[in-house]
C-alpha positions as a Markdown table, in Angstrom:
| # | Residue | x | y | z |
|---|---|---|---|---|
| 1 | Unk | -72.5 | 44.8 | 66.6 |
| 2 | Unk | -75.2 | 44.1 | 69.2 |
| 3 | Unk | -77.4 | 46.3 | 71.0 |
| 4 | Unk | -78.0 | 46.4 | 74.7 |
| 5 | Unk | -81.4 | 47.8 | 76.7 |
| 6 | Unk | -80.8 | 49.4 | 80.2 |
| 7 | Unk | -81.1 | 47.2 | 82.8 |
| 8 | Unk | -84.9 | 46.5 | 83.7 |
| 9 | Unk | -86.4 | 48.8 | 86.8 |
| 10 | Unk | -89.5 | 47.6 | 88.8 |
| 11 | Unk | -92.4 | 49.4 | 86.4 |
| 12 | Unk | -89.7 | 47.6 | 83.3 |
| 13 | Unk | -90.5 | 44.2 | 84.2 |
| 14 | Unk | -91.5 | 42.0 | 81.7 |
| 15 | Unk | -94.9 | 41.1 | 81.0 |
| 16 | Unk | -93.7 | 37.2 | 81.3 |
| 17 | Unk | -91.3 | 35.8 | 83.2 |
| 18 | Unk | -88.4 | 33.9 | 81.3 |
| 19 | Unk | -88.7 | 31.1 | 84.5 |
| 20 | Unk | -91.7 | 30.1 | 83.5 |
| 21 | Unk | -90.7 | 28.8 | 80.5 |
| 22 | Unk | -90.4 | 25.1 | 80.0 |
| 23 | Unk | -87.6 | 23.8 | 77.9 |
| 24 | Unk | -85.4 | 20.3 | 78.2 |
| 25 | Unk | -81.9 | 19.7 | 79.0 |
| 26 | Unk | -80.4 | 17.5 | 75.9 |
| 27 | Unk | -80.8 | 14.4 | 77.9 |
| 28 | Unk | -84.5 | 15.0 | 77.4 |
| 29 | Unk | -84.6 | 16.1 | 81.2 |
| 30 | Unk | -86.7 | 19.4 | 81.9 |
| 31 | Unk | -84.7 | 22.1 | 83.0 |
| 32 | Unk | -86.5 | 24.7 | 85.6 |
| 33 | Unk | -84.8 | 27.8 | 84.7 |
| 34 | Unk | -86.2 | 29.2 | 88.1 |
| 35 | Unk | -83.6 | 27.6 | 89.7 |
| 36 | Unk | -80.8 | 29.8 | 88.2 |
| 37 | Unk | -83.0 | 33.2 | 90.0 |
| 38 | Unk | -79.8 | 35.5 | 91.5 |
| 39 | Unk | -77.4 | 34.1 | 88.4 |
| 40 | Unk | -76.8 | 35.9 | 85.1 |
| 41 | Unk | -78.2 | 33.6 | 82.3 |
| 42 | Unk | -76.6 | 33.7 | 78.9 |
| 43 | Unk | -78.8 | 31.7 | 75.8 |
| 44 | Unk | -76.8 | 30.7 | 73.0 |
| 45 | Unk | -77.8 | 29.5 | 70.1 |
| 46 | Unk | -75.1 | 26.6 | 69.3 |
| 47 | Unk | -74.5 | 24.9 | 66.0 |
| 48 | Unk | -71.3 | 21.7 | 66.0 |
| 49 | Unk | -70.6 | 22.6 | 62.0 |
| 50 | Unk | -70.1 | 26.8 | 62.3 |
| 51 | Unk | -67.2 | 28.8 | 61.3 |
| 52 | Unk | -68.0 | 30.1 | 64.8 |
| 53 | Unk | -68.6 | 26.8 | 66.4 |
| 54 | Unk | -64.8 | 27.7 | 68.4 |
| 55 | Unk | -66.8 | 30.0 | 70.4 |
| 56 | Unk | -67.5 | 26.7 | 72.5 |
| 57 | Unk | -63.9 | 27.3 | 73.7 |
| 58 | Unk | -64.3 | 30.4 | 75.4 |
| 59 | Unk | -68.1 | 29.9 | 76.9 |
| 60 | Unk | -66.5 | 27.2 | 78.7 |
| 61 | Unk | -63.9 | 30.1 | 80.1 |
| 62 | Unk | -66.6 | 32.3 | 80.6 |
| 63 | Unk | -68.8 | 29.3 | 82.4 |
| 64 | Unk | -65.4 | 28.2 | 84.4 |
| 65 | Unk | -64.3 | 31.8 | 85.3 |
| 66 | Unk | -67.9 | 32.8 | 86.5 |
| 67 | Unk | -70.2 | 29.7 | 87.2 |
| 68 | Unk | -71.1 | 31.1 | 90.8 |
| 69 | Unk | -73.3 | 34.1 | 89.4 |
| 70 | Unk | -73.2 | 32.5 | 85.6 |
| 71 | Unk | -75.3 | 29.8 | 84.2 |
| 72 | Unk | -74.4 | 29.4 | 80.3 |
| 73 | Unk | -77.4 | 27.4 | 78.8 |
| 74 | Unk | -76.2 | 26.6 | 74.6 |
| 75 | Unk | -79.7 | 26.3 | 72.5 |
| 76 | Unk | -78.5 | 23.4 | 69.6 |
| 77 | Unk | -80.4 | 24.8 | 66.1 |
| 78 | Unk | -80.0 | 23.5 | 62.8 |
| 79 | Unk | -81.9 | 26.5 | 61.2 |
| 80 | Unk | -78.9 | 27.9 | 59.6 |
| 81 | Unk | -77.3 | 26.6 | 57.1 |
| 82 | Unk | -78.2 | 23.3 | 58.5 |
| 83 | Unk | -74.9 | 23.5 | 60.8 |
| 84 | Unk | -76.6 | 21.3 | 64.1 |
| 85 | Unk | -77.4 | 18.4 | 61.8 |
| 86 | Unk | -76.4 | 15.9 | 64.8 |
| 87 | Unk | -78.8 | 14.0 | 67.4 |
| 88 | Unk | -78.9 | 15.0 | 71.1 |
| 89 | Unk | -76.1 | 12.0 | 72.2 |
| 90 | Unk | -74.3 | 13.3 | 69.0 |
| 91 | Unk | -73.9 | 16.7 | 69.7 |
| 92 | Unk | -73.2 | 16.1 | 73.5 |
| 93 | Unk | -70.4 | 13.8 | 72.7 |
| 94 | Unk | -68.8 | 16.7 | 70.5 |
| 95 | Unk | -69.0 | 19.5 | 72.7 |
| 96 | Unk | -68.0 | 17.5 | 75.5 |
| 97 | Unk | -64.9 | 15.9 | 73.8 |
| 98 | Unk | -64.3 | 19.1 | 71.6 |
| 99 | Unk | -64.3 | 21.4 | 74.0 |
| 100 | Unk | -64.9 | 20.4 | 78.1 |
| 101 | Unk | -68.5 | 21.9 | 77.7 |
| 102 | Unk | -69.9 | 21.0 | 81.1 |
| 103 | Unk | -72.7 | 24.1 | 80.8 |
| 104 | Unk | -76.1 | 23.2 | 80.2 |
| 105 | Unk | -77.4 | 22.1 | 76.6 |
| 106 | Unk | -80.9 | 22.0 | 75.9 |
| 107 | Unk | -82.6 | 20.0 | 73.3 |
| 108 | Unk | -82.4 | 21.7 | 69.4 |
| 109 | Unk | -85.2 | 24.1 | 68.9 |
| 110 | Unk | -86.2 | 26.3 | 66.4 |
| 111 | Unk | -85.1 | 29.8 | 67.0 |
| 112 | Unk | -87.2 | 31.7 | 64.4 |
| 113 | Unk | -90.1 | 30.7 | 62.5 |
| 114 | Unk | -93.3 | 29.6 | 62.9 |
| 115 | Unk | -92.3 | 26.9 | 64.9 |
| 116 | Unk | -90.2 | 29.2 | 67.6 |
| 117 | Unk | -89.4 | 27.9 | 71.1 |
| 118 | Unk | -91.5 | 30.0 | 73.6 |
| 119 | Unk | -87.8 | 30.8 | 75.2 |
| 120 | Unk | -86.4 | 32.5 | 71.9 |
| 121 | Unk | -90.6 | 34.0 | 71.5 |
| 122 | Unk | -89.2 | 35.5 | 75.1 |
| 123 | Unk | -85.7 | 36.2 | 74.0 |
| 124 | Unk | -87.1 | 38.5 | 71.0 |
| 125 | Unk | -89.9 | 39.6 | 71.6 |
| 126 | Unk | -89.9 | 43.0 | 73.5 |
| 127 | Unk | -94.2 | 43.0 | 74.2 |
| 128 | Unk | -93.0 | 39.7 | 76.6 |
| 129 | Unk | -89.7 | 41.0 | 77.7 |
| 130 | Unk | -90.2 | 44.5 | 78.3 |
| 131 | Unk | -86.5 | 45.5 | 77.2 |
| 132 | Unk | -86.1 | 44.9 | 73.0 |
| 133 | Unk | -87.1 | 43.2 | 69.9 |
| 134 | Unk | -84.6 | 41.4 | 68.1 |
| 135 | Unk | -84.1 | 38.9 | 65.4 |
| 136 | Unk | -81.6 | 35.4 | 65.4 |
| 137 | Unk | -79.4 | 36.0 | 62.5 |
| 138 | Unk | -76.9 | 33.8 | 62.7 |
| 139 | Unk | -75.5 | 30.6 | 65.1 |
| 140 | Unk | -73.8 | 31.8 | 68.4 |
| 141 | Unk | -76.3 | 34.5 | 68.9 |
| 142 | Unk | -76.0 | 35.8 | 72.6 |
| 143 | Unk | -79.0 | 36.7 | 75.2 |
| 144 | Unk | -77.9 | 37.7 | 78.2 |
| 145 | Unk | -80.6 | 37.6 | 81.1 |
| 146 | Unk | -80.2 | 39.6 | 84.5 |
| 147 | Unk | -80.0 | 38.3 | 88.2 |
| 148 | Unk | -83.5 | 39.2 | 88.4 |
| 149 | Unk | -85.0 | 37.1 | 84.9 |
| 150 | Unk | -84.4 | 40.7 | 83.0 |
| 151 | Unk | -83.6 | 40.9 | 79.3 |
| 152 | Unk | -79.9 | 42.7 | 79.7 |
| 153 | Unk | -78.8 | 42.4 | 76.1 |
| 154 | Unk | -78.1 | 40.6 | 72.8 |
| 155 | Unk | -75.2 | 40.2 | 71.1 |
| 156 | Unk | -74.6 | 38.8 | 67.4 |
| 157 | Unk | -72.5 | 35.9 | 66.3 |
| 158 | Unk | -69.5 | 38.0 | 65.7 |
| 159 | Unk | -69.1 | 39.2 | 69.2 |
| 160 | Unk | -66.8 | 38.2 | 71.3 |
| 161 | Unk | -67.8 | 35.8 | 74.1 |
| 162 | Unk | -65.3 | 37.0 | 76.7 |
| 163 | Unk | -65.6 | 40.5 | 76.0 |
| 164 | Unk | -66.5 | 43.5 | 78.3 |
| 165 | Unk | -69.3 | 44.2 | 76.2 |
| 166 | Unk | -70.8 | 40.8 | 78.5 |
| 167 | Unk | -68.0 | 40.6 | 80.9 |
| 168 | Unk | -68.5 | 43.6 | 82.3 |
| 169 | Unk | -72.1 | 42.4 | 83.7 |
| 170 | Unk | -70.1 | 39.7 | 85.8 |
| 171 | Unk | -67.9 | 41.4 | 87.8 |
């Protein structure tokens, strides 16, 4: 399941831009999502103790496949079921060992709550992204931002990552 806007228009932009938003890289490094304008951005919420942790596997396809007009940024969270219990050099050396991951990991943040990162307040929050409202269910949730910092599309833990539901966005 997972439900998709239409793609933003110019009087659809949203109220905020998703490039001003300040989050950092795993190494503790800030990461300037304005330099990814003119790429697809796809925000996944990542957990190293899932039943759909193997989704790693095939974001590294998608990232590998795509990485000129794709930047795959994975979100660590331990707000479900307490599955991201690892620290930053932790869960680095697992996704890098695990799976190849060389896509961008930001530090673990909350993605619900009262303690919400101001990316996933952006992510779900249709008054600052003028597209949809939605809530973070589960790990391995899916945002998939446009060329232009519009909110294309979420899609839920149990959809597939190299899917035409996103793929078809890339080519």
């Amino acid at each position: 399941m997972f439900s998709m806007s239409n793609t933003a228009t110019s009087k659809n932009q949203p109220s905020e831009s998703i490039y001003d938003i300040k989050i950092n890289a795993l190494n503790g490094e800030s990461i300037n999502l304005s330099e990814f304008k003119g790429k697809y951005i796809l925000f996944v919420n990542v957990a190293s103790k899932c039943g759909f942790t193997g989704q790693y596997e095939d974001l590294q396809k998608l990232y590998d496949t795509y990485q000129d007009q794709l930047m795959i940024i994975g979100v660590p969270c331990n707000q479900f079921g307490g599955q991201e219990p690892g620290s930053a050099s932790e869960i680095q050396t697992f996704c890098e060992k695990n799976y190849g991951v060389s896509f961008l990991l930001t530090e673990k943040v909350d993605v619900k709550g009262k303690a919400q990162h101001p990316l996933y307040q952006w992510l779900t929050d249709k008054n600052k992204n003028s597209s949809s409202s939605s809530k973070v269910q589960w790990n391995f949730q899916k945002y998939l931002v446009g060329k232009t910092g519009e909110l294309i599309g979420y899609y839920l833990s149990t959809s597939r990552i190299l899917s035409s539901k996103i793929t078809k966005h890339l080519k």
